[in-house]
N, C-alpha and C positions, 0 to 999 in steps of 0.2 A: 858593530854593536859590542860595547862592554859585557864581559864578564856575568855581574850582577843581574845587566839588562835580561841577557840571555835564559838566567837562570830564572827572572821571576816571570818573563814569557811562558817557560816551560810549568812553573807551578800555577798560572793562572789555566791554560790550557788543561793541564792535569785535572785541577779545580771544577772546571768546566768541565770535561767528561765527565768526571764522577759525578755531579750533580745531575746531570740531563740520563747518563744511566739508569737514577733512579729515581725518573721522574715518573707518577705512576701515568698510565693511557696511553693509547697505543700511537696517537698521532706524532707526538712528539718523538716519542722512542724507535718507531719506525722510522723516520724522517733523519736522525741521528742516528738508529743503530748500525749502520755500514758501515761508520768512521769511528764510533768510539767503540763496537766489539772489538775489534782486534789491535787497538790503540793500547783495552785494558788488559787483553790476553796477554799481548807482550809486556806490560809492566807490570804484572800478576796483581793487577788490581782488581779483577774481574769478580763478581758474588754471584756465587751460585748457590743459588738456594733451594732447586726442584730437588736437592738430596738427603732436604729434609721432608718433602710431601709426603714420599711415599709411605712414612713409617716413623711418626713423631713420635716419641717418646710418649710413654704409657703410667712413667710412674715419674714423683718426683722426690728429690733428696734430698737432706739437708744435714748441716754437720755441723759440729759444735767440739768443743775442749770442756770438761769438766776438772777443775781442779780442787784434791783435796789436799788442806795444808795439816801440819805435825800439830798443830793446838784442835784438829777436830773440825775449822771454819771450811768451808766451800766456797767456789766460785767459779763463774761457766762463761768462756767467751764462746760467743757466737758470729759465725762471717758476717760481715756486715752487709747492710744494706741501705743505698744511699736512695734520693731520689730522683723521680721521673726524666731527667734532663741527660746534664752530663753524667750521673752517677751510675745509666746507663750503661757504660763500654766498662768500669770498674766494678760492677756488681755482675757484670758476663766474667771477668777472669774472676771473682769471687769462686763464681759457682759454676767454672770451669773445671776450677782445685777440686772445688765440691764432686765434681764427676767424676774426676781423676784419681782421689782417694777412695773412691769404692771400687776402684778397677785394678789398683796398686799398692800393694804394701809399703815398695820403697816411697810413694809419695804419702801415702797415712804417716808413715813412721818420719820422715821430712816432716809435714805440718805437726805432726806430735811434738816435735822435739824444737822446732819453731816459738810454737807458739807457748810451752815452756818456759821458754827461753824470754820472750817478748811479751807474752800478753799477763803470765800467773801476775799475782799479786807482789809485791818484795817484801817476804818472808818464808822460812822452811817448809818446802814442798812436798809432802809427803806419796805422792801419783799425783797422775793426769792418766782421763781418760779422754778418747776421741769415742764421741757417737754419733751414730746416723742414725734420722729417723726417716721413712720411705711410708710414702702412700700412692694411691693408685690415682691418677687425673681425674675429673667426675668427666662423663661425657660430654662430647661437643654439646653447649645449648643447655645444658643443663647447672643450675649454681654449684657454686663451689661446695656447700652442703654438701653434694653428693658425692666428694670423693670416698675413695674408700677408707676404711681401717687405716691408722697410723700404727706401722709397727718403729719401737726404736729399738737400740743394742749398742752394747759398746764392741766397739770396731778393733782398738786396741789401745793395750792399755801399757803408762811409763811408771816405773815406780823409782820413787828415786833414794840412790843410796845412802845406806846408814840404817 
């Protein structure tokens, strides 16, 4: 067996556990879970996700760059957000950052000086601020109406020199 052959055996296979992993009902997954549990253990493909049940998250957070320039105009990037599909897996590292920056200075102070850098407008900057805004989840079953109070704040702020 070639090389190549070998190699796309191995990603169909791969392919294949992962899919039947997370096939939801129990017949399928019992029936396959003896050979692809410890298939994905060893290739740390594995999801485990009972380590989110116990204790979901209660609030949620969101973060933005406010920018003012030296003529007095403003402007505010905000993380993006894509749609339902693929936009998915890049709207989770979005607001991965997003949780990382309220945990981290040195990652605030990173996206501060980032998105400066990349997103301000191209003309004289006079600050950037980073704000979070936090509210409280509304209860299971209940609409979203019911979250709590939005509180926002700036998080930290760039000023730039001159």
């Amino acid at each position: 067996m070639s090389r190549h052959a070998a190699i796309s055996v191995f990603l169909v296979l791969f392919v294949a556990t992962i899919a039947t992993a997370n096939i939801p009902g129990n017949g399928v997954r019992k029936a396959v879970g003896k050979v692809d549990d410890p298939a994905l253990a060893a290739l740390g493909a594995r999801q485990v996700w009972s380590v989110f049940a116990p204790d979901p998250n209660q609030v949620v957070g969101k973060i933005a760059v406010r920018f003012t320039y030296r003529d007095g105009s403003t402007s505010t990037w905000r993380v993006p957000r894509g749609g339902p599909l693929v936009h998915g897996y890049e709207d989770y590292r979005w607001l991965k950052l997003a949780e990382n920056v309220a945990r981290s200075q040195t990652a605030a102070a990173g996206l501060l000086v980032w998105a400066a850098r990349h997103k301000a407008e191209p003309k004289p900057l006079a600050r950037a601020d980073l704000i979070r805004s936090v509210y409280d989840v509304a209860p299971p079953g209940e609409p979203r109406a019911q979250r709590g109070r939005t509180d926002t704040g700036v998080l930290l702020s760039l000023k730039a020199p001159g």
